[in-house]
N, C-alpha and C positions, 0 to 999 in steps of 0.2 A: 574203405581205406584203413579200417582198423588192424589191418593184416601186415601193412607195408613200416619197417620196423624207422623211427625218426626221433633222431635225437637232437634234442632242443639246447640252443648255446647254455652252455653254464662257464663264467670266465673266461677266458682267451683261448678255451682249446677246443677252436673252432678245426684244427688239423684232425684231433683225434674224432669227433664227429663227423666230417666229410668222410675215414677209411668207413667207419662201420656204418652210417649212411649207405656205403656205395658196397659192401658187404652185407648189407641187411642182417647185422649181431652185433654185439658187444666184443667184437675179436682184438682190438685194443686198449690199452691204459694210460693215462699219464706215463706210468714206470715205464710200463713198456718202449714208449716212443723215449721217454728221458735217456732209456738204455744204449739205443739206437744212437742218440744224438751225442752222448758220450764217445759212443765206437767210433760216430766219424771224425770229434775232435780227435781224437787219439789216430786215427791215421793220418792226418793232416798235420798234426805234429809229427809225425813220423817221417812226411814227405818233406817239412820243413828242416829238421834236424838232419835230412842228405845233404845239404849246405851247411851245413858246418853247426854245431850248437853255439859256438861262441858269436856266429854273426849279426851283426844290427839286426836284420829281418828275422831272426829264430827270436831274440829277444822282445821285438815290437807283438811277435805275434802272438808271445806266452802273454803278454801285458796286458792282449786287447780279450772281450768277452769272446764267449762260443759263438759262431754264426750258425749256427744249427737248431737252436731251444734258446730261451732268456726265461725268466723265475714267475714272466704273466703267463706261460702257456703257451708261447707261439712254439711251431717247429716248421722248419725250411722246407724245400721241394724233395730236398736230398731223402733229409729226415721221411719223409711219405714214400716218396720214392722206394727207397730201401724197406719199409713196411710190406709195400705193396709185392716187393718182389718176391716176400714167404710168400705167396699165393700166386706168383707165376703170372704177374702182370707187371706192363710193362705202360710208361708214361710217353705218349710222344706228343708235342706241340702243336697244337690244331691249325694255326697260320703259318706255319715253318711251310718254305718250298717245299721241302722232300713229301710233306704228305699232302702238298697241293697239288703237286703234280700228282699223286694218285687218283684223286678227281672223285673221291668217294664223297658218297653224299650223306650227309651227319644223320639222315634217320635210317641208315644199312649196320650205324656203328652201336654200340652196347653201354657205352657210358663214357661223361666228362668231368673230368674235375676244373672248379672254375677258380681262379686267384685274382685276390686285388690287397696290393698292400698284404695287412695281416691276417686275412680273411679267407677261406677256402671252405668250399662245399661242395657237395654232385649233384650232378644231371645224371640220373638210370634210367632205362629203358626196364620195366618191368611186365611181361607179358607181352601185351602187344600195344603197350602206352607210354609215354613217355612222362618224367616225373622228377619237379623240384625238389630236391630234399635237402634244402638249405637249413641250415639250425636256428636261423634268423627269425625263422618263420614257425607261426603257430602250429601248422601239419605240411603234409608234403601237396605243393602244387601242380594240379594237372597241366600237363603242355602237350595242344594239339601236333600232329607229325606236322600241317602245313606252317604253324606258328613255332615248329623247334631252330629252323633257320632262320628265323628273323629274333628267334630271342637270341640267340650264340651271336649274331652279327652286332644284334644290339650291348652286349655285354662288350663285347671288344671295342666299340666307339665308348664304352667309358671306360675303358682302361684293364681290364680285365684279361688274365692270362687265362687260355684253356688249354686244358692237356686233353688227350684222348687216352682212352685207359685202353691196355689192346691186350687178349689176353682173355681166358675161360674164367668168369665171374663163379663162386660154388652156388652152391643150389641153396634155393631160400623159398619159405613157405608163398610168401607173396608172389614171388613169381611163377610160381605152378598154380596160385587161384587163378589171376592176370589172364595164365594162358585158356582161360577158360569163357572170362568174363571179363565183359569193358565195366568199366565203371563212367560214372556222370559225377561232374562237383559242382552243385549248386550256388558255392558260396568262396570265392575265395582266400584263404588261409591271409593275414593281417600279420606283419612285426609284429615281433613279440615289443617292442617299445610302442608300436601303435597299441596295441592292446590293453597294455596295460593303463597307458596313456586315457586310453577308454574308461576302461573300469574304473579309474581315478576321478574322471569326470561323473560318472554315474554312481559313484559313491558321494560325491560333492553335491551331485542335485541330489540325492536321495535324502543327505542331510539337512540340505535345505529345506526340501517337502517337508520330514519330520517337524523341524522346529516351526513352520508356517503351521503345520496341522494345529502343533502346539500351541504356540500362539494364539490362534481362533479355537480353540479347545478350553481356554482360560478363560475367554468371554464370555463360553457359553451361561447361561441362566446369571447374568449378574446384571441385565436388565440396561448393558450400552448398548444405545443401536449407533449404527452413522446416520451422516447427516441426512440420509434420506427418507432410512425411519422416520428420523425424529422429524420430519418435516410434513411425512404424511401422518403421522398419527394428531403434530400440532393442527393441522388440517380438517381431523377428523373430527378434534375435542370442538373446535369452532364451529362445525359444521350442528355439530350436536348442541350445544346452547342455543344456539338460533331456532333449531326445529324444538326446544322446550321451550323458548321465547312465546315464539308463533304459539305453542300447545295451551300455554299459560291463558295470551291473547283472546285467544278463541276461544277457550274454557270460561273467562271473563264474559266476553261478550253473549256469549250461551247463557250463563247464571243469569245475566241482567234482562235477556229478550226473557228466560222463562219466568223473573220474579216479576216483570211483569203482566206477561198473559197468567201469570196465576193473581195476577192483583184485581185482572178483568173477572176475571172468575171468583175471586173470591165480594167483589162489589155485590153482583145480583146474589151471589148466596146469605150476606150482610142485609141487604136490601129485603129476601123474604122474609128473615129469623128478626130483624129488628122491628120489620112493620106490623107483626101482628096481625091480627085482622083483617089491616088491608093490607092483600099478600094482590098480586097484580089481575090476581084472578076476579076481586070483590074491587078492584078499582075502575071508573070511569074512564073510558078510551079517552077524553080530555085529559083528565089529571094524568093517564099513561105518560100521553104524548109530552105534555108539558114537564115530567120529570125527566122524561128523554132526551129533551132537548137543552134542559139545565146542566145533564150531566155533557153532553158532546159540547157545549159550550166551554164548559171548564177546561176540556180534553185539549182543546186546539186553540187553546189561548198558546200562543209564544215564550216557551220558557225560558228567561234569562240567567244563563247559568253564570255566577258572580267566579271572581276568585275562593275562591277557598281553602283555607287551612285548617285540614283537621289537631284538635286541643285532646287534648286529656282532662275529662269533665266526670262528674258523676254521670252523666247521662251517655248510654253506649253512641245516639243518634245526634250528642251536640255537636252544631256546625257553627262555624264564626266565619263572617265574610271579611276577606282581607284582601283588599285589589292592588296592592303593591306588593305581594312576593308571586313569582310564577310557578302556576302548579305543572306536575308531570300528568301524561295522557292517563296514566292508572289512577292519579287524585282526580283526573278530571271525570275518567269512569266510575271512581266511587260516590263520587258527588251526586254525578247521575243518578246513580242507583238510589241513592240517598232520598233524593228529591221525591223522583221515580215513587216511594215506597210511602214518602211524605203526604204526597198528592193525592192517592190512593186513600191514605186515613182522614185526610182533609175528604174525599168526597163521600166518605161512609160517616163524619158528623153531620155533613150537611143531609144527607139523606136519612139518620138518622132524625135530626129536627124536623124535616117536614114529614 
C-alpha cells in the first residue's frame, strides 16, 4: 500500500485532502482552493447586487462571513465542486432519486466523496479494490466489494452526505500496480487520535517501568531485603545456633565419655609403673582377684552429685558444694567430669598404698 498516495489531516483542511486523496497527488493547495472560494463570493455578490446594491439583503449579505471557506480551513461542496471540475468531473448525490432510479450498483462506480458537518474524505476504487482514504486515519483502509455497500449505507444512518464522482479519474501509479495485484491488510489503520492516544499511553507505562527499574536498581547491594528475606534468613540464623548448641552438647559429652575410658586406661597403666615388682604377672591369683574386686567396688558405689558452684581458687580442680543456688546442665556436666577425674586419682592412691 506504500504506492497508494494518503494524506493525513493536518487542521481543518480535511476538503483539500479528500481532492488529492481522490486524485492520488498533490494537485491542490490551501491557495488554491482560497482562490476558488473567493471567485464564488465574488459572483454571489454579483448575483445579489442585480437587486439593487442599496437593498437590506445586498447589505445583510456584505455583513455576513463567506459561505464557501472560513480562516479554520473548511471549504463548501461548491468550493470542491468547482476544483473538481479542472479535471472534468462531476459531483452527483448518491441518495438523490435521479441516480436511484439509475439502479446502479456502487461497486460498477469509481469513486465517493463522503460529508458530515465539516468533514470530507474519499472512497476510490484503485485497481480492482476498493479503498478508504479518509485523512483521519493512519493509512488508507481496505474495503471488501461485498462490505462497500454496507459501509456507504452505514455512513448515511449517521448522517453523512455522499456524492458520487462521475467522470475519468487521471492515471496514477497505484492504480496501474492495483491492476495487477490484490493486496491483503492484516491490520487495520487506527485514528489518528487513537494512535496517538496510544503511544501516549505507552510512553506513560514506559515511564513508569523506567522509574520502577529505578527504584529497585537503588536497592541493589545496600543489603534491604523485604520481609521475606528477612524472615527466612531470621530463620536461618536460629536454625544454625541450635545445630552449634547440639555440636557443642555432643562435643561435651564426647570429651567426658573419652576422659573417662582413658582414666580406665590410664588406672592399669598406674597400677603396673607404681607396683614395681609386683606387676600382676608376680602376683598371686588371690591377691589379683581381691584387688579386682576392691577396685569394681569403689566403681559402683552411687555417686551423689551435690550442687555445685564453681569459685575462683588457686587450685584449677577446687569445688565447693552449695545446695541452695541451681546449677545449669553444662555446671552439672562439669561437675561430672570433675568428680569423674577425682575418682580415678582417689583409686590410683589407694592402689598405690596397697
Amino acid at each position: 500500500m506504500e504506492s497508494i498516495f494518503h494524506e493525513k489531516q493536518e487542521g481543518s483542511l480535511c476538503a483539500q485532502h479528500c481532492l488529492n486523496n481522490l486524485l492520488q497527488g498533490e494537485y491542490f493547495s490551501p491557495v488554491e482552493l482560497s482562490s476558488i472560494a473567493h471567485q464564488l463570493d465574488e459572483e454571489e455578490r454579483m448575483r445579489m447586487a442585480e437587486g439593487g446594491v442599496t437593498s437590506e439583503d445586498y447589505r445583510t449579505f456584505l455583513q455576513q462571513p463567506s459561505g464557501n471557506m472560513d480562516d479554520s480551513g473548511f471549504f463548501s461542496i461548491q468550493v470542491i465542486s468547482n476544483a473538481l471540475k479542472v479535471w472534468g468531473l462531476e459531483l452527483i448525490l448518491f441518495n438523490s432519486p435521479e441516480y436511484q432510479r439509475l439502479g446502479i450498483d456502487p461497486i460498477n462506480e469509481r469513486s465517493f466523496i463522503c460529508n458530515y458537518k465539516e468533514h470530507w474524505f474519499t472512497v476510490r476504487k484503485l485497481g480492482k479494490q476498493w479503498f478508504n482514504l479518509n485523512s483521519l486515519l493512519t493509512g488508507p483502509e481496505l474495503i471488501s466489494d461485498t462490505y462497500l455497500a454496507l459501509f456507504l449505507a452505514q455512513l448515511q444512518q449517521e448522517g453523512y452526505s455522499i456524492f458520487v464522482v462521475k467522470g475519468d479519474l487521471p492515471d496514477c501509479e497505484a492504480d496501474q500496480l492495483l491492476q495487477m495485484i490484490r493486496v491483503q491488510q492484516m491490520h487495520r489503520p487506527k485514528l489518528i487520535g487513537e494512535e496517538l492516544a496510544q503511544l501516549k499511553d505507552q510512553r506513560v507505562q514506559k515511564t513508569d517501568l523506567e522509574q520502577s527499574l529505578e527504584v529497585s536498581h537503588s536497592y541493589d547491594g545496600t543489603g534491604m531485603l523485604d520481609e521475606d528475606e528477612e524472615n527466612l534468613q531470621r530463620a536461618l540464623a536460629l536454625s544454625r545456633q541450635e545445630i552449634d548448641m547440639e555440636d557443642e552438647e555432643a562435643d561435651l559429652r564426647r570429651a567426658i565419655r573419652l576422659s573417662m575410658q582413658g582414666g580406665s586406661r590410664n588406672i592399669s597403666e598406674d597400677i603396673s609403673q607404681t607396683s614395681g615388682t609386683n606387676s600382676p604377672t608376680s602376683l598371686t591369683s588371690e591377691e589379683l582377684r581381691k584387688r579386682r574386686e576392691a577396685y569394681f567396688e569403689k566403681q559402683e558405689q552411687p555417686e551423689q552429685i551435690p550442687h555445685l558452684q564453681e569459685k575462683p581458687t588457686t587450685s584449677a580442680n577446687a569445688l565447693e558444694i552449695d545446695p541452695g543456688d541451681d546449677m545449669t546442665e553444662e555446671d552439672m556436666l562439669q561437675a561430672a567430669m570433675n568428680m569423674s577425674l577425682e575418682t580415678v586419682s582417689n583409686n590410683l592412691k589407694t592402689e598405690g598404698k596397697k
